[in-house]
PASEBA-1860 file (N, C-alpha, C; in nm, 3 decimals):
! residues 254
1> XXXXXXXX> 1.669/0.815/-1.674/1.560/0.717/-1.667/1.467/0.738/-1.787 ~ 1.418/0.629/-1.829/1.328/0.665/-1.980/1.287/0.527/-1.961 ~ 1.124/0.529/-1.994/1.034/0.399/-2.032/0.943/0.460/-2.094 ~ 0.848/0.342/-2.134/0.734/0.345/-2.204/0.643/0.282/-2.174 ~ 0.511/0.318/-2.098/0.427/0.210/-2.054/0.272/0.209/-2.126 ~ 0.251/0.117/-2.103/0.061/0.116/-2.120/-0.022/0.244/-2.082 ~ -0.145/0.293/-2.125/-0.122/0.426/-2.083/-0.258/0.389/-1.949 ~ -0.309/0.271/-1.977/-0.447/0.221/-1.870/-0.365/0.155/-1.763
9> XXXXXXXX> -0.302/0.094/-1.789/-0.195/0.037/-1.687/-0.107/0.125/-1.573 ~ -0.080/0.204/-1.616/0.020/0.333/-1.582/-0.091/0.386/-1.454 ~ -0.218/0.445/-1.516/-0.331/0.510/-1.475/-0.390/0.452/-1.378 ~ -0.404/0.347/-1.382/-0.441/0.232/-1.218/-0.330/0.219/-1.142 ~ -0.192/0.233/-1.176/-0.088/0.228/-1.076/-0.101/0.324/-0.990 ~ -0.081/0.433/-1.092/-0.081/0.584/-0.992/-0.195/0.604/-0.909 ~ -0.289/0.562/-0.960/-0.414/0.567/-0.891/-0.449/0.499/-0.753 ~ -0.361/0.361/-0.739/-0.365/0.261/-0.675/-0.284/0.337/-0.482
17> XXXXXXXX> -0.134/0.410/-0.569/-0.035/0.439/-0.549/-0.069/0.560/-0.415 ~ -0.121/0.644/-0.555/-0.187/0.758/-0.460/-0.300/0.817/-0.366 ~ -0.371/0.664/-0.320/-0.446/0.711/-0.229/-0.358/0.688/-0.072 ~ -0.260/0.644/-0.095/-0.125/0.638/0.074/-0.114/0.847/0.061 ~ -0.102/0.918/-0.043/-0.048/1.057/-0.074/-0.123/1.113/-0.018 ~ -0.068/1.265/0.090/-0.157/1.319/0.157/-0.104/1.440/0.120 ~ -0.190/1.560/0.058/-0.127/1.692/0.024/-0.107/1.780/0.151 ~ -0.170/1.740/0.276/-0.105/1.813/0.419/-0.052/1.708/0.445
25> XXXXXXXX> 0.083/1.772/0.444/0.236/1.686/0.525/0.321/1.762/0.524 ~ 0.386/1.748/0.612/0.492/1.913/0.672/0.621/1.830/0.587 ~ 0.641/1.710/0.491/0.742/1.709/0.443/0.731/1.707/0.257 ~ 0.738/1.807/0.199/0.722/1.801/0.069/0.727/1.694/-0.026 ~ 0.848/1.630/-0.023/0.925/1.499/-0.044/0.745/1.386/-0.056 ~ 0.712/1.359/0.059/0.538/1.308/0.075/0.454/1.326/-0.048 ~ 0.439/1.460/-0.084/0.335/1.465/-0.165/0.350/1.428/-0.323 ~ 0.498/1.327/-0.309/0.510/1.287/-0.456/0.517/1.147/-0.420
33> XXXXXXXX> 0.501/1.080/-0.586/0.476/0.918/-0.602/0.676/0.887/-0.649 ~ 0.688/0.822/-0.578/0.913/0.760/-0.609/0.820/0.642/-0.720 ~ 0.910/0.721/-0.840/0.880/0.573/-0.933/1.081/0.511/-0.948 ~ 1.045/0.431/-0.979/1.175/0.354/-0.963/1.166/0.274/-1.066 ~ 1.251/0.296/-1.193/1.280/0.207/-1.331/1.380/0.069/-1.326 ~ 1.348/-0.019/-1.311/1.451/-0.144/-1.340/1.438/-0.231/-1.465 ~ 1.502/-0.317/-1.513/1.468/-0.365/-1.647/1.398/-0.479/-1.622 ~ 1.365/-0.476/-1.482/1.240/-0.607/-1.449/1.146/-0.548/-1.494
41> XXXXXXXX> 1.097/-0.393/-1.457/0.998/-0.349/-1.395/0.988/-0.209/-1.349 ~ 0.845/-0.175/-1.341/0.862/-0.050/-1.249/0.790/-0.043/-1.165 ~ 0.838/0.039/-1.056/0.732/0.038/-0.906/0.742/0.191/-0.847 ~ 0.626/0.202/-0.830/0.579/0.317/-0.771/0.522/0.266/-0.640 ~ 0.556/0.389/-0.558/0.558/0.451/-0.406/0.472/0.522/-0.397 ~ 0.363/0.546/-0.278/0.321/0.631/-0.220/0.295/0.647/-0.034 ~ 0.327/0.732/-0.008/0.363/0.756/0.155/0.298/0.872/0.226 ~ 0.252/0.810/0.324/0.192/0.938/0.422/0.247/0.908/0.568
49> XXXXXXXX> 0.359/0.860/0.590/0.388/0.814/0.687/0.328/0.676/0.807 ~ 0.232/0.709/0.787/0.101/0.607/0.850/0.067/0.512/0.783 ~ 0.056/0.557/0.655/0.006/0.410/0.518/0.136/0.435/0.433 ~ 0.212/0.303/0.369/0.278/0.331/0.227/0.254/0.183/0.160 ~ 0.187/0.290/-0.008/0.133/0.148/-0.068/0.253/0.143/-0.165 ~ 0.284/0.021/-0.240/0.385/-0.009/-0.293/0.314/-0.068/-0.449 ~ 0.357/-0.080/-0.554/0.291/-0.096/-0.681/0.419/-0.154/-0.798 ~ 0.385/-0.268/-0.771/0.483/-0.322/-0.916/0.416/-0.330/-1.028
57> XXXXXXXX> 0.484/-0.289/-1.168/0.463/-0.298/-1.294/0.525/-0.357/-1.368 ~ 0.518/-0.499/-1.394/0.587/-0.612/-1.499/0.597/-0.544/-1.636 ~ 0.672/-0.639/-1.707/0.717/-0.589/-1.837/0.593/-0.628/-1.926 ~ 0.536/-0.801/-1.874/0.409/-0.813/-1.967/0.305/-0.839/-1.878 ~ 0.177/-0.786/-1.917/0.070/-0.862/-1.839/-0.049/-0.976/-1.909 ~ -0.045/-1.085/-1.870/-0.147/-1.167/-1.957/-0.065/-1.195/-2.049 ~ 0.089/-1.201/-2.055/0.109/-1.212/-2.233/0.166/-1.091/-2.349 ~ 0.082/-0.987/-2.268/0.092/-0.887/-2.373/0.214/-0.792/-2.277
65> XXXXXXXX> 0.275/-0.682/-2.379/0.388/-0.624/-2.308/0.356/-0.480/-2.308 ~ 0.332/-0.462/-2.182/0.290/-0.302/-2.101/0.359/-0.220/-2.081 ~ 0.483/-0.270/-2.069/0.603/-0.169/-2.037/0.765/-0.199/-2.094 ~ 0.838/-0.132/-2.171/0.934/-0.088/-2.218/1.037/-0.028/-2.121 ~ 1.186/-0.075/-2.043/1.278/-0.002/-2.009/1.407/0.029/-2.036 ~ 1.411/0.201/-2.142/1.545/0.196/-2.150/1.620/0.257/-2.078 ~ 1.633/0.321/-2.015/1.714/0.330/-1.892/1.634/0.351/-1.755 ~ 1.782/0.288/-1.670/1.715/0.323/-1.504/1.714/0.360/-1.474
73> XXXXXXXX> 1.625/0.420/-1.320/1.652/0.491/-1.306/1.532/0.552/-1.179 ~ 1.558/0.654/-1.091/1.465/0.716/-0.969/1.417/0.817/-0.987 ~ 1.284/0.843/-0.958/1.247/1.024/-0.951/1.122/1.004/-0.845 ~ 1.100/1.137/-0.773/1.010/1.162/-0.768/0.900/1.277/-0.811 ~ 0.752/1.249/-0.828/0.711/1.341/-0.898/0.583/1.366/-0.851 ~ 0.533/1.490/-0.826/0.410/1.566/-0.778/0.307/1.438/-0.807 ~ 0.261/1.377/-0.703/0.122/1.312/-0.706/0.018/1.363/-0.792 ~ -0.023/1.481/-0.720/-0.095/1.536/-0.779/-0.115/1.571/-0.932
81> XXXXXXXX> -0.009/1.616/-0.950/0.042/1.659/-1.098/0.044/1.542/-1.209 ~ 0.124/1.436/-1.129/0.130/1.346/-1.218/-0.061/1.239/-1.267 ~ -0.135/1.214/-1.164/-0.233/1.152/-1.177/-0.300/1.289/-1.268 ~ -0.296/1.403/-1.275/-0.405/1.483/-1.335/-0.346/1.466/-1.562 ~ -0.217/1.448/-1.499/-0.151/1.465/-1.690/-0.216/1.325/-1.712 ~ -0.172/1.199/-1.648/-0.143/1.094/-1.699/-0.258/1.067/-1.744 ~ -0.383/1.123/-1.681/-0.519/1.024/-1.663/-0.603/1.081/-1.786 ~ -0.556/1.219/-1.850/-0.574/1.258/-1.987/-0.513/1.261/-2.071
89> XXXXXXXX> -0.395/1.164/-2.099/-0.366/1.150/-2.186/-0.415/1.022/-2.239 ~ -0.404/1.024/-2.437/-0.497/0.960/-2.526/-0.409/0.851/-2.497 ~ -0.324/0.785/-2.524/-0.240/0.676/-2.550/-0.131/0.602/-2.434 ~ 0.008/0.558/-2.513/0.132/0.501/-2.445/0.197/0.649/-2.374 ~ 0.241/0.602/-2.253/0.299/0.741/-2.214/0.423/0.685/-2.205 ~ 0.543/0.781/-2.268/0.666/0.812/-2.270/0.704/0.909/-2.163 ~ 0.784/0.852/-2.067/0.835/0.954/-1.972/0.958/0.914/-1.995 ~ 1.081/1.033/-2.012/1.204/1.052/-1.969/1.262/1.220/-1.857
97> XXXXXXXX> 1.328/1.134/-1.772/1.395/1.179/-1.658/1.553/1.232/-1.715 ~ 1.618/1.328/-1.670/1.750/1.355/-1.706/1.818/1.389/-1.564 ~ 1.947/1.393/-1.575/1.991/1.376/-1.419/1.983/1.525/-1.350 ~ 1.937/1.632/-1.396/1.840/1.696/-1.306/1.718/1.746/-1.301 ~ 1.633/1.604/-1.252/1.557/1.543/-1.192/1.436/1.641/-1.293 ~ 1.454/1.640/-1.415/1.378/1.723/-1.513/1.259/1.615/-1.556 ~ 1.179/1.620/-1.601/1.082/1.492/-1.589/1.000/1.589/-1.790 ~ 1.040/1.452/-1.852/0.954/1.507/-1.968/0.808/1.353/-1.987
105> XXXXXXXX> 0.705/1.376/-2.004/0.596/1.317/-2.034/0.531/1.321/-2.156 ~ 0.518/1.248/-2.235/0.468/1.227/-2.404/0.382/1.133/-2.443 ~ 0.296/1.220/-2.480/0.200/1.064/-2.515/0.098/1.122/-2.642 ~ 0.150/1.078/-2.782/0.088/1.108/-2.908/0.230/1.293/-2.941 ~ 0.061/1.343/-2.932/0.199/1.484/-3.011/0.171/1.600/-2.881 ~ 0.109/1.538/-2.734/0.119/1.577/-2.638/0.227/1.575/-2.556 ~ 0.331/1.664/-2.492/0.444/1.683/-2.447/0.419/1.771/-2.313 ~ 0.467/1.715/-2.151/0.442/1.756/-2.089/0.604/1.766/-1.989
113> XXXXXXXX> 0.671/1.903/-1.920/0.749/1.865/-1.872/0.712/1.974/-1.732 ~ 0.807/1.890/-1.621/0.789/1.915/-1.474/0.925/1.905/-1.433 ~ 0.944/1.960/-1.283/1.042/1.882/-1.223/0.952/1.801/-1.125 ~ 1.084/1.699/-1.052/1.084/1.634/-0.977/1.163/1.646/-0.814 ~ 1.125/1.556/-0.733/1.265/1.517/-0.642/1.364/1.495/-0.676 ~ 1.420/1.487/-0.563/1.573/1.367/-0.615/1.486/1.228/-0.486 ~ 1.510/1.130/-0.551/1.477/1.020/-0.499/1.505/0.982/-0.351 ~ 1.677/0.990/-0.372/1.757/1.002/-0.245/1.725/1.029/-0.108
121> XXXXXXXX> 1.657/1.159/-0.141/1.557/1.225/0.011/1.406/1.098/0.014 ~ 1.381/1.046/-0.054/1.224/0.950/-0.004/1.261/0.857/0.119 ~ 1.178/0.825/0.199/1.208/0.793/0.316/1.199/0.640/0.271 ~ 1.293/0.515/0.316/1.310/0.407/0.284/1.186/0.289/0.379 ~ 1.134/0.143/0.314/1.068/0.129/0.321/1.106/0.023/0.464 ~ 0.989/-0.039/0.550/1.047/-0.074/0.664/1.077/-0.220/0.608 ~ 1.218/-0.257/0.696/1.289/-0.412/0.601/1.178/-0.477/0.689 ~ 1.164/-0.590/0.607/1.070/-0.739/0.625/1.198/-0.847/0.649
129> XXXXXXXX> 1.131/-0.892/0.738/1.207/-1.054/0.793/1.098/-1.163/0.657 ~ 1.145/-1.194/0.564/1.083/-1.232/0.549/1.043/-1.429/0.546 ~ 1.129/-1.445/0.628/1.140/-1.586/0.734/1.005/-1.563/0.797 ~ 0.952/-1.495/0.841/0.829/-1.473/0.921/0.680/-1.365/0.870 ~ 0.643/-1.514/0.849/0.507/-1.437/0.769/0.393/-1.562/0.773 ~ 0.302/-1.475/0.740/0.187/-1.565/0.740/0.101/-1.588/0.584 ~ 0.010/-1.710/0.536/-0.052/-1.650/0.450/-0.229/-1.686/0.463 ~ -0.268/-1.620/0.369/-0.384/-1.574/0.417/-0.487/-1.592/0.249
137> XXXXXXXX> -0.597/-1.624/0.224/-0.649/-1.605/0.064/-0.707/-1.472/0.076 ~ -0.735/-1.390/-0.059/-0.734/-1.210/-0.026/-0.915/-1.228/0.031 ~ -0.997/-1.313/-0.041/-1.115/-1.324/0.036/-1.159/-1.341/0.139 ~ -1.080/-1.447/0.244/-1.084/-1.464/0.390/-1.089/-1.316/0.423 ~ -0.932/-1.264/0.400/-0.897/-1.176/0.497/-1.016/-1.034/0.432 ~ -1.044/-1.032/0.336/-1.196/-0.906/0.307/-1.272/-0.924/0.417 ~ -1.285/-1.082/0.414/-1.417/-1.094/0.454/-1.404/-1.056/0.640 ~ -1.323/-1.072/0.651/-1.258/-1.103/0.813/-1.241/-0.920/0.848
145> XXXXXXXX> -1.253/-0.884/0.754/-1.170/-0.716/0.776/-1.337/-0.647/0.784 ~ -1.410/-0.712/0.680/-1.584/-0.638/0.671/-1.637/-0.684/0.784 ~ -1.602/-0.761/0.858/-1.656/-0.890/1.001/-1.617/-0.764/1.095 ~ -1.548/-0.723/1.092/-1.491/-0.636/1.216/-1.448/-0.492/1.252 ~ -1.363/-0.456/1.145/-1.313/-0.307/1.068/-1.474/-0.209/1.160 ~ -1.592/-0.282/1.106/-1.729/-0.183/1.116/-1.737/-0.124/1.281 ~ -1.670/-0.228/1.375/-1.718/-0.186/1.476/-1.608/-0.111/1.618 ~ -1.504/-0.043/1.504/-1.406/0.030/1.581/-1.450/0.126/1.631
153> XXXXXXXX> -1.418/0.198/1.748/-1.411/0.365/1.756/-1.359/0.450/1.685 ~ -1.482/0.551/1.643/-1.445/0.689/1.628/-1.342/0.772/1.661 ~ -1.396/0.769/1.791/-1.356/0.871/1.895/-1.155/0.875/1.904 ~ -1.097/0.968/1.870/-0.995/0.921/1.899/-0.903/0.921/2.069 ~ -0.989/0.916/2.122/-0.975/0.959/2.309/-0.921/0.812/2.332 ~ -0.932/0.730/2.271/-0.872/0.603/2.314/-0.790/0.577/2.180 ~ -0.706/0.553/2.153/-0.648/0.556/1.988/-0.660/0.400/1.966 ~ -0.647/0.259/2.067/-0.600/0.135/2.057/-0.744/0.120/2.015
161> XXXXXXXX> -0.893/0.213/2.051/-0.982/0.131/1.995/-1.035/0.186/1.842 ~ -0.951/0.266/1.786/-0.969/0.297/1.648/-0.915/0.197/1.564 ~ -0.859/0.086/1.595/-0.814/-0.037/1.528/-0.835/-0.161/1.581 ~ -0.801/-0.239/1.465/-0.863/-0.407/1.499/-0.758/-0.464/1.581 ~ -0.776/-0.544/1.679/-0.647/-0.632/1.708/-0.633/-0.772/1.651 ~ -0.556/-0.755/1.617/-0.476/-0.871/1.525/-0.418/-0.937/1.604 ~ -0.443/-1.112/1.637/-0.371/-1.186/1.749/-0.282/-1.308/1.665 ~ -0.201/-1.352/1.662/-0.138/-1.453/1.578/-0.094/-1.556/1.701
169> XXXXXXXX> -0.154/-1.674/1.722/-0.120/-1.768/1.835/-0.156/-1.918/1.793 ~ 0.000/-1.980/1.796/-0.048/-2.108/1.779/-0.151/-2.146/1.650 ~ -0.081/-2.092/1.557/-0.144/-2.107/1.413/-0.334/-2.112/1.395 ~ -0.336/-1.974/1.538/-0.447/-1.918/1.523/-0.506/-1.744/1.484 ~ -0.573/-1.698/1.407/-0.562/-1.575/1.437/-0.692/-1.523/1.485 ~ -0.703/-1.430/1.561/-0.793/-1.346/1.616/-0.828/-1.207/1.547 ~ -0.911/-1.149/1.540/-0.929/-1.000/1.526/-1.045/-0.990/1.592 ~ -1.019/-0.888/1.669/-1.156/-0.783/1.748/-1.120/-0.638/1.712
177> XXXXXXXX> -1.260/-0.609/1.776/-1.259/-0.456/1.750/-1.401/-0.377/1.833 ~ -1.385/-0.288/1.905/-1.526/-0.261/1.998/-1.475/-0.137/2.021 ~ -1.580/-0.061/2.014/-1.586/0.089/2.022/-1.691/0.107/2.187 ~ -1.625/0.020/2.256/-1.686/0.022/2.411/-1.869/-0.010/2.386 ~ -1.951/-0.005/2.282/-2.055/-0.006/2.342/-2.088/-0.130/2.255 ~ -2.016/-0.221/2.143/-2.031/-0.323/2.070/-1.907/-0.396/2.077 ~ -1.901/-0.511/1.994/-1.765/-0.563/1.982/-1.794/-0.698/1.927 ~ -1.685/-0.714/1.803/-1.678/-0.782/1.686/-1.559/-0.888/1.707
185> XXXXXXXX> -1.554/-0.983/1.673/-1.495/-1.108/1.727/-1.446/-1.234/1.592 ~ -1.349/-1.247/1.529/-1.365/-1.368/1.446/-1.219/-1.443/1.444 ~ -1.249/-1.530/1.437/-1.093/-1.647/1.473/-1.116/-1.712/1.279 ~ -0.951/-1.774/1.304/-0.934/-1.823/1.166/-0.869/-1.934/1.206 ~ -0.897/-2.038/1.199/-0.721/-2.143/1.159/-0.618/-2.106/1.037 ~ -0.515/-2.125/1.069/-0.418/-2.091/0.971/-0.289/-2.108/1.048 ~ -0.145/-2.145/0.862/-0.060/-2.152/0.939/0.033/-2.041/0.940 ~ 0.105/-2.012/1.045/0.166/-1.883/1.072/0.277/-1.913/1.124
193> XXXXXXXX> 0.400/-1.858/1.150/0.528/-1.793/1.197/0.540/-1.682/1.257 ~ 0.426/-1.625/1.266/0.402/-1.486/1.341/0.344/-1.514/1.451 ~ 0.387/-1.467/1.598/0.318/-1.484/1.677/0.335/-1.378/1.774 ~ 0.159/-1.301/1.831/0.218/-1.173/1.859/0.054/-1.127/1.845 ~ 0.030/-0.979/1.908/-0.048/-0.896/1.926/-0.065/-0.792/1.869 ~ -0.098/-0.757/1.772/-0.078/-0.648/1.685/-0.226/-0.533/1.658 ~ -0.253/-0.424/1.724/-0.362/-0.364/1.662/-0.297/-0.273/1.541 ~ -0.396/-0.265/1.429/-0.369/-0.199/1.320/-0.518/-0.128/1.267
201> XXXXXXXX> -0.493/0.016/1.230/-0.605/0.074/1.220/-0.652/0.033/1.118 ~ -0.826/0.110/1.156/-0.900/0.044/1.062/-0.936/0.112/0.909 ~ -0.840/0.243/0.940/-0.815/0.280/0.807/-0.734/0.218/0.714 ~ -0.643/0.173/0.768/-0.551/0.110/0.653/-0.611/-0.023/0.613 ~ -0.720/-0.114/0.701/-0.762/-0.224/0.637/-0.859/-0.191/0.562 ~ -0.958/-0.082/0.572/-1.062/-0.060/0.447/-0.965/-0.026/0.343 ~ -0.845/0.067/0.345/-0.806/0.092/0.225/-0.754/-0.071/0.107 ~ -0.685/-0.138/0.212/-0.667/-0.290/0.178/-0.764/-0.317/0.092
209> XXXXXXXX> -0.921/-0.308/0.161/-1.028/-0.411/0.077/-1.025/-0.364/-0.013 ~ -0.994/-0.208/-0.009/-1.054/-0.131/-0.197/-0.921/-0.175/-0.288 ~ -0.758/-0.181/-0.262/-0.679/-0.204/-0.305/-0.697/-0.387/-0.351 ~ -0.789/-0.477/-0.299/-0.767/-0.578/-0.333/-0.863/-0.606/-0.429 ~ -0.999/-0.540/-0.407/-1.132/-0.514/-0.499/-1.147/-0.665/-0.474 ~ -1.166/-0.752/-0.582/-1.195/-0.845/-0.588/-1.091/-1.025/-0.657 ~ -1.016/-0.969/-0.572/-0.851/-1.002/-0.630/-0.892/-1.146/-0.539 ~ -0.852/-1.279/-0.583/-0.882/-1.390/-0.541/-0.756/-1.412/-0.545
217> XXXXXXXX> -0.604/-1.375/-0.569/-0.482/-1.429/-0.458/-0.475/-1.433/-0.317 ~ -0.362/-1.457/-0.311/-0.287/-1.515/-0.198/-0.241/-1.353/-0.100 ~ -0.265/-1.345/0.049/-0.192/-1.236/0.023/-0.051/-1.266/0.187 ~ 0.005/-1.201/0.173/0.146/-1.260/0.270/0.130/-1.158/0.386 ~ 0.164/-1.211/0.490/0.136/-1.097/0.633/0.230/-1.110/0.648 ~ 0.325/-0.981/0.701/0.467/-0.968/0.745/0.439/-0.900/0.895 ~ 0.515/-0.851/0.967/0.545/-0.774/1.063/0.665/-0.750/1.168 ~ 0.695/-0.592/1.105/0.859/-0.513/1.217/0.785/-0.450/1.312
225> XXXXXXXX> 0.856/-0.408/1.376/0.872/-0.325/1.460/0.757/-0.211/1.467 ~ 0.747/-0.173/1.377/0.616/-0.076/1.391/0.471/-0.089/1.301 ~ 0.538/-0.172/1.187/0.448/-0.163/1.065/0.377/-0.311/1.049 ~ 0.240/-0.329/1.022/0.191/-0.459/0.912/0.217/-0.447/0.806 ~ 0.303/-0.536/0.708/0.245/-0.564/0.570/0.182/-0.658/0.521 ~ 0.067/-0.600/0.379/0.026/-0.696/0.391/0.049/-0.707/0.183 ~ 0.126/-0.830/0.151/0.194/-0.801/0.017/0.156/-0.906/-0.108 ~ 0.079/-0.854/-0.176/0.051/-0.943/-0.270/0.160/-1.004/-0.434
233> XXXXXXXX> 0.137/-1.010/-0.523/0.237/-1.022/-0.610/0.298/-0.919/-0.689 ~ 0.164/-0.791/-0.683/0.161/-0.712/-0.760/0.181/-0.539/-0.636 ~ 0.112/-0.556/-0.574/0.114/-0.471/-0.477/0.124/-0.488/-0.293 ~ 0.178/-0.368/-0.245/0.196/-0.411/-0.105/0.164/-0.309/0.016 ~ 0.076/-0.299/0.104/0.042/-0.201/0.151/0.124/-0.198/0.342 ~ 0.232/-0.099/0.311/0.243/-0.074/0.432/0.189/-0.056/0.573 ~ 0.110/-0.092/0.708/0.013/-0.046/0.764/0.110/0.016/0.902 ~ 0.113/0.143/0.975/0.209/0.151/1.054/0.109/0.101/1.185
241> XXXXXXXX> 0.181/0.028/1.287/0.080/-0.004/1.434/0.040/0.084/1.490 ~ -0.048/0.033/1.538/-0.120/0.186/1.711/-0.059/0.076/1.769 ~ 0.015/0.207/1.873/0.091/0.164/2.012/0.006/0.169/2.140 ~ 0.020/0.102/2.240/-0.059/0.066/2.320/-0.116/-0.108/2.407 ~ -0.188/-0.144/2.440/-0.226/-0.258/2.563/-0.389/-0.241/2.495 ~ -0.435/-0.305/2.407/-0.586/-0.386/2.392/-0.677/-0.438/2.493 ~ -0.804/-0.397/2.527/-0.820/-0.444/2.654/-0.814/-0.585/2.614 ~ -0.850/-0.638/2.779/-0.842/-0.822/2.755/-0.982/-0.814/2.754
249> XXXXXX> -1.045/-0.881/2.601/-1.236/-0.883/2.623/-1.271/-1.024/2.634 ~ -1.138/-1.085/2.661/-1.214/-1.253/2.656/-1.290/-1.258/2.817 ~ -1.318/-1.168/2.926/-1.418/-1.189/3.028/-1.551/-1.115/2.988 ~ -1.541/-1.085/2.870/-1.647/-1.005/2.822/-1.793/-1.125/2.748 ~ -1.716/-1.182/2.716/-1.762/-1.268/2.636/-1.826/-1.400/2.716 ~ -1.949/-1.469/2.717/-1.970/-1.591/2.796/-1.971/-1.674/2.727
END
């Protein structure tokens, strides 16, 4: 594997990448970012089991061309390690990979080498139907996430009320959220293919707002079996569900 990318470009990926990375995780494999070389593109991984954010890197952005691929190719590589080299180096960073999983980093007459994973072991991402989805503008859903996200529980003695519930009905959606002594309420029209009850914590939607900053696309709602996604053009944030029965608060309400 060998490319050449932007070196500011590179530096917001990983950055983007690695706040899913948790340095306590009983599986080593975790505490690295899977970059993955194609001659589209490159995309970086980051996973904590609970959150995995996903990060594509085009060949040009605006026009201009950020990234170079001459060969393809998988690795993974120390989170940690990697955000501390990349984010001081002066320029274009040159990384080449050799097939054991040797990782060299270059940027000017700076030369940095590590190992890696082998890719193989990274845990694969959950498949999307993607016949079934919803869409959403990234501002609604901020705004809908700051509307509600605020008034979850702490406490984790109830786990279903540490997250929002997400209702998809009849090309309506719902989110609440009440930490038993408040409770936050906002409906949307919209059209959907999803239909279904979903709480999702409210960690993974603040991390959303910071991952979207002030991003005025489109963003796509998916949902399997265990996980929300929620996937923009450029990036995609895995959210895994809290399992459980939401109370019913519509007698709550007059």
């Amino acid at each position: 594997m060998e490319f050449i990318i932007d070196h500011e470009c590179f530096t917001k990926a990983i950055s983007d990448v690695n706040k899913a990375v948790s340095s306590k995780t009983p599986f080593p494999i975790l505490t690295g970012i899977k970059i993955i070389a194609t001659y589209n593109g490159l995309i970086l991984i980051g996973s904590n089991s609970d959150i995995v954010i996903e990060k594509v890197i085009p060949l040009t952005s605006d026009g201009v061309t950020v990234l170079e691929v001459y060969e393809t190719g998988s690795v993974v590589i120390s989170a940690k390690y990697l955000y501390e080299i990349v984010k001081k180096l002066p320029a274009k960073v040159h990384v080449r990979v050799n097939e054991k999983q040797f990782v060299t980093i270059q940027s000017d007459e700076i030369i940095t080498n590590l190992y890696g994973f082998h890719s193989e072991e990274y845990p694969n991402l959950p498949q999307i139907d993607e016949a079934h989805f919803t869409k959403i503008s990234s501002i609604e859903l901020m705004e809908i996430i700051k509307q509600t996200a605020f008034a979850v529980s702490k406490s984790e003695s109830r786990p279903v009320l540490t997250g929002v519930n997400m209702t998809f009905k009849d090309n309506h959606l719902t989110c609440v959220s009440t930490n038993s002594q408040r409770l936050a309420l906002r409906e949307l029209a919209l059209e959907s293919s999803i239909n279904g009850s979903f709480i999702v914590p409210s960690t993974s939607l603040n991390e959303l707002t910071k991952l979207l900053n002030n991003d005025s696309g489109v963003i796509h709602i998916f949902v399997t079996d265990s996980y929300m996604v929620f996937k923009t053009n450029s990036i995609s944030l895995f959210s895994r569900l809290i399992e459980g029965n939401y109370p019913n608060i519509s007698g709550l309400l007059p």
